[in-house]
C-alpha positions as CSV (number, residue, x, y, z in Angstrom):
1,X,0.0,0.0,0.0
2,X,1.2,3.7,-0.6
3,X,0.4,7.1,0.7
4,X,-2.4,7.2,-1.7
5,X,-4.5,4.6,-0.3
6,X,-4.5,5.8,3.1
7,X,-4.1,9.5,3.3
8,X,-6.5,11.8,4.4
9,X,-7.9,13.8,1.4
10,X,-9.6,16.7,2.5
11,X,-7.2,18.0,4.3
12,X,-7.8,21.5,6.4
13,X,-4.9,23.6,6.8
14,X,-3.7,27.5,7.6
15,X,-1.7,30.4,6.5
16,X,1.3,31.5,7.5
17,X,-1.3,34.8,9.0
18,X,-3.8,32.8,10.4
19,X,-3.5,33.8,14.1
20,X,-2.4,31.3,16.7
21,X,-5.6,31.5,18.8
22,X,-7.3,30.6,15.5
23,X,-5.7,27.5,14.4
24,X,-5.3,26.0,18.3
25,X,-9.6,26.6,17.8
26,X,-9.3,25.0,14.8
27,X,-7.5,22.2,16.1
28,X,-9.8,21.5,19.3
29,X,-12.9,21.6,17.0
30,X,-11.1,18.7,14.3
31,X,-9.4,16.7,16.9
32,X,-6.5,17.1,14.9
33,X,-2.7,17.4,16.1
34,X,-1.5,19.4,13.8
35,X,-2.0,21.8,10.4
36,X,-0.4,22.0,7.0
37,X,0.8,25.5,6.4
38,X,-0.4,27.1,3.0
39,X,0.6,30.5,1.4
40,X,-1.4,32.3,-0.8
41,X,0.4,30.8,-3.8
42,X,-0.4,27.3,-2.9
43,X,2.6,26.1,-1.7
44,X,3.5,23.9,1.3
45,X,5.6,26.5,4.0
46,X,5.3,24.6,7.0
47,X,3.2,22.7,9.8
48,X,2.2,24.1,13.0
49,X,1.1,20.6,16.0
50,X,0.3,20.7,19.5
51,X,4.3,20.7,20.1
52,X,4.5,24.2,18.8
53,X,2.4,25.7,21.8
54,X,3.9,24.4,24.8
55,X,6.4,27.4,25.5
56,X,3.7,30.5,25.4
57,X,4.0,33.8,27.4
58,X,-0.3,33.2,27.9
59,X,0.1,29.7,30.0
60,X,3.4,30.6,31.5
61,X,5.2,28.3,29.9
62,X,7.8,30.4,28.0
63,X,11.4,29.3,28.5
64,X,13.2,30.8,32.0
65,X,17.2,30.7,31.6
66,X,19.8,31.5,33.9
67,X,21.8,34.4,33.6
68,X,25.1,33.4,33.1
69,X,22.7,31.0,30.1
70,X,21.7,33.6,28.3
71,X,25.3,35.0,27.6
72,X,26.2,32.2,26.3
73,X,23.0,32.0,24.0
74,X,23.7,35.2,22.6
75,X,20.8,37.9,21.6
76,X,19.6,35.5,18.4
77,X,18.9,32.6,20.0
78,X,17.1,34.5,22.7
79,X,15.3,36.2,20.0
80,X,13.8,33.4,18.2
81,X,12.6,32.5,21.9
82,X,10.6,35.5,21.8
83,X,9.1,35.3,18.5
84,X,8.1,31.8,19.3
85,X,6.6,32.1,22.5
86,X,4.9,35.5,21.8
87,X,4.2,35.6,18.7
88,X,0.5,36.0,17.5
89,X,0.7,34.2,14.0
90,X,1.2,31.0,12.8
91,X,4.5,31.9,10.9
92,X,5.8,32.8,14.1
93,X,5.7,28.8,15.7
94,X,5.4,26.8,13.0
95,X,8.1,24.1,11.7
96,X,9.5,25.3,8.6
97,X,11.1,22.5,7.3
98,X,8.8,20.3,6.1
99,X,8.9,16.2,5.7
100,X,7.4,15.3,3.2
101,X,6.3,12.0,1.2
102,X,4.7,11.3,-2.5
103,X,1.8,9.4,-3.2
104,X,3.5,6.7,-4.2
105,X,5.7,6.4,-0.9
106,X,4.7,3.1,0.5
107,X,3.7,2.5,4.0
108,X,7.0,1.0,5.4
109,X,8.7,4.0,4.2
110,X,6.0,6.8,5.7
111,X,6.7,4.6,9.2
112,X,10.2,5.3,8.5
113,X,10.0,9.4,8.1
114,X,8.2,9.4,10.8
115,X,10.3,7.4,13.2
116,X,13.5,9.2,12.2
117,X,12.2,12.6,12.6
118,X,10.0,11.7,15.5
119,X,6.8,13.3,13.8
120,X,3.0,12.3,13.7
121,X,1.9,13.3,10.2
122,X,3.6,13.6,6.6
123,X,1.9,16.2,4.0
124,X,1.5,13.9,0.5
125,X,2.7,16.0,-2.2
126,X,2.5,16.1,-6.0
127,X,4.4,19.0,-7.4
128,X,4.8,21.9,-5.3
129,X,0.8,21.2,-4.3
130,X,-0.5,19.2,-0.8
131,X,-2.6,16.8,-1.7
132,X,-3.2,15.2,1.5
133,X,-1.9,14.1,4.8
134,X,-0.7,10.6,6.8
135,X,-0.9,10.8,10.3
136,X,-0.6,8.1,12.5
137,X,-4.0,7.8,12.9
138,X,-4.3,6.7,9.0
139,X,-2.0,4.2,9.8
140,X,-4.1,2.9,12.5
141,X,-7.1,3.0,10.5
142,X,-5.5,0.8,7.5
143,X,-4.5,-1.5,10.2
144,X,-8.2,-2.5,11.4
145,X,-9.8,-1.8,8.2
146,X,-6.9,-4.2,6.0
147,X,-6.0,-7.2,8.4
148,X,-7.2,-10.7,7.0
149,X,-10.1,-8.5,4.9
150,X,-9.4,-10.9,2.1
151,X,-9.7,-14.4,2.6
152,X,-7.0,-17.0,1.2
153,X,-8.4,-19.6,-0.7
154,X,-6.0,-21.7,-0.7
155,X,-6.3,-21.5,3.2
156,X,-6.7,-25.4,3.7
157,X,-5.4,-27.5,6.8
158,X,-2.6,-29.0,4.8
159,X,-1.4,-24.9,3.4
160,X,-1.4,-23.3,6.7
161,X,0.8,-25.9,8.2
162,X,3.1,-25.6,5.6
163,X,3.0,-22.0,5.8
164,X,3.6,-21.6,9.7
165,X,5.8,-24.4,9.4
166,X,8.0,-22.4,6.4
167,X,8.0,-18.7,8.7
168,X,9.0,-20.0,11.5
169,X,12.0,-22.1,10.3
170,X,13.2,-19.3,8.7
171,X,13.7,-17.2,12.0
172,X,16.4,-17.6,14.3
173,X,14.3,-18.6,17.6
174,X,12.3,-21.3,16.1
175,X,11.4,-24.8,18.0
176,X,13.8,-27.3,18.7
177,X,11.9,-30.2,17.1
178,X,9.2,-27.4,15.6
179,X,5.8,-29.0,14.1
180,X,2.6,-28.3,13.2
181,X,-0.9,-29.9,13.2
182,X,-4.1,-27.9,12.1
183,X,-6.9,-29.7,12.1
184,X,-10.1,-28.0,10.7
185,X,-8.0,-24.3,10.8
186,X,-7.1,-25.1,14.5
187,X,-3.4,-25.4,15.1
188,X,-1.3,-26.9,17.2
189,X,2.1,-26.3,17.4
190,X,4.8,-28.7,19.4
191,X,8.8,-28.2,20.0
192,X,11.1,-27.1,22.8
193,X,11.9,-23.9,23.3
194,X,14.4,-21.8,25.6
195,X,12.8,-18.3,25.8
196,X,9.2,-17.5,27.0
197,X,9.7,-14.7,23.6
198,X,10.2,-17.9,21.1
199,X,6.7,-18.9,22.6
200,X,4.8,-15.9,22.1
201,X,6.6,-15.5,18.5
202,X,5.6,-18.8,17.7
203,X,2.0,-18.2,18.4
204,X,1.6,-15.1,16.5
205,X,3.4,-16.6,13.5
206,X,0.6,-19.1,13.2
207,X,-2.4,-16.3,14.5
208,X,-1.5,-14.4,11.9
209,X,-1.5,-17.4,8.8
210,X,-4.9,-17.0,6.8
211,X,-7.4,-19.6,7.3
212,X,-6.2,-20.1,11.1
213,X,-9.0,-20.1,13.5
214,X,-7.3,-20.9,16.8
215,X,-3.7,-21.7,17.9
216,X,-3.2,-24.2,20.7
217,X,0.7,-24.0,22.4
218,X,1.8,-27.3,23.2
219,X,5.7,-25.9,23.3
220,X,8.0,-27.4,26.2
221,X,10.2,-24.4,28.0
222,X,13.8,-26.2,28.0
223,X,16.4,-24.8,30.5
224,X,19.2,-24.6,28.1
225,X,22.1,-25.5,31.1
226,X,20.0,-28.1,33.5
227,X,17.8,-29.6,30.8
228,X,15.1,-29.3,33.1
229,X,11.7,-28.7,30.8
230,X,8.0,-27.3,31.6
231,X,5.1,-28.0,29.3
232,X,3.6,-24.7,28.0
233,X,0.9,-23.4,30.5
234,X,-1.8,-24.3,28.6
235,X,-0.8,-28.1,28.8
236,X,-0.3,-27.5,32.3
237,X,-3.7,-26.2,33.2
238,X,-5.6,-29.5,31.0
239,X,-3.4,-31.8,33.2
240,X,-4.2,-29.9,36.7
C-alpha cells in the first residue's frame, strides 16, 4: 500500500497569517494534532502541531534561563525564543522544514520518516501542491480496516501448516523439534523452546497465517544448562 491509499484527502490547513488563537480553535474543533501550512500561492511552507504551543508567554510556559545562560545564547537565540513564544501568528511557531512524502511512498517508508524525525503526520505532495496528509491515525485506521479483509483460498489445513511451518524455520528462535498440526483451521504447534519470547513469537506466527481459526501452544520451555523442561501453561492447566 502507498500514501495514496491511506491518506486523508480533505485536508484542512492555515496560512502563515492565520492567528495562533485561531488555528489552536481550529484544532480543538477537528481533533487534529497538527496543520499544514499554505501560502497564498499554494505552496507547502510549514506545519504548526500541538508541540509548537507548549512554550507560550499566555500559560506561563515560556522558557526561564539563567543568567550566566543567556550569555552564552547570545541575543539570536534568545530572539527566536521571543518570537516563538509570543508571537500572534502562525508563521511565528510553525516548523518550517517540512517532511514530506509522495503518493506513491509506501507504508514502510512513511513509518520510516516518521520514526526518524520523530513526527506524527507527513503532507502527501504532487508538485509543489498538498494533496493530503498521513498521520498516525491513518495508519491505525489501515491496520483494522486491512487485516485478514481478504480471505485465502487456498487456506486449507494441509497450506497453513506448511505455511507456519515455512516462517517459522526461517527465524532464528524457532522450536527445537518445531511441528505443526491444524486440524479444521485449529493449530497446534509442538517443539522445545528456551525463551518465554520464542513462545509468544511462535504463536503469532501461526495467528496471523490466513485460514487459522485458533492456535493451541503445546511448546516445552527447556532450560538450556540443567535440561530441566515445563510443558507450555496451557498443557499445564488441561493436566491440573
Amino acid at each position: 500500500m502507498h500514501a495514496l491509499h491511506v491518506m486523508t484527502r480533505d485536508v484542512v490547513s492555515v496560512t502563515p497569517h492565520t492567528t495562533i488563537e485561531e488555528a489552536a480553535k481550529i484544532m480543538l474543533q477537528m481533533h487534529i494534532s497538527g496543520l499544514p501550512v499554505i501560502d497564498d500561492a499554494g505552496n507547502l511552507v510549514g506545519v504548526v502541531s500541538e508541540s509548537d504551543f507548549l512554550r507560550r508567554s499566555e500559560i506561563g510556559t515560556g522558557r526561564k534561563h539563567a543568567a550566566w545562560l543567556k550569555f552564552f545564547m547570545g541575543p539570536g537565540r534568545a530572539a527566536a525564543e521571543f518570537v516563538h513564544e509570543s508571537g500572534r501568528k502562525v508563521e511565528d511557531v510553525m516548523t518550517r522544514q517540512v517532511v514530506t512524502a509522495r503518493e506513491e511512498t509506501s507504508l514502510a517508508e512513511l513509518v520510516d520518516l516518521m520514526e526518524k524525525h520523530d513526527i506524527k503526520r507527513v503532507p502527501v505532495m504532487r508538485g509543489k501542491a498538498a494533496i493530503g496528509i498521513v498521520s498516525r491515525s491513518n495508519l491505525l485506521q489501515a491496520m483494522a480496516s486491512l487485516a485478514h479483509e481478504i480471505p485465502d483460498p487456498t487456506a486449507d489445513d494441509e497450506h497453513i501448516r506448511e505455511r507456519i511451518t515455512r516462517a517459522v524455520n526461517g527465524t532464528d528462535w524457532r522450536p527445537i523439534g518445531f511441528r505443526v498440526d491444524v486440524r479444521k483451521g485449529v493449530v497446534h504447534l509442538y517443539g522445545l523452546i528456551t525463551t518465554d519470547e520464542a513462545r509468544r513469537a511462535t504463536i503469532i506466527a501461526a495467528e496471523n497465517t490466513d485460514g487459522v481459526k485458533d492456535v493451541h501452544d503445546h511448546l516445552c520451555l527447556v532450560d538450556s544448562y540443567s535440561g530441566y523442561y515445563v510443558e507450555s501453561p496451557e498443557d499445564l492447566k488441561a493436566a491440573g
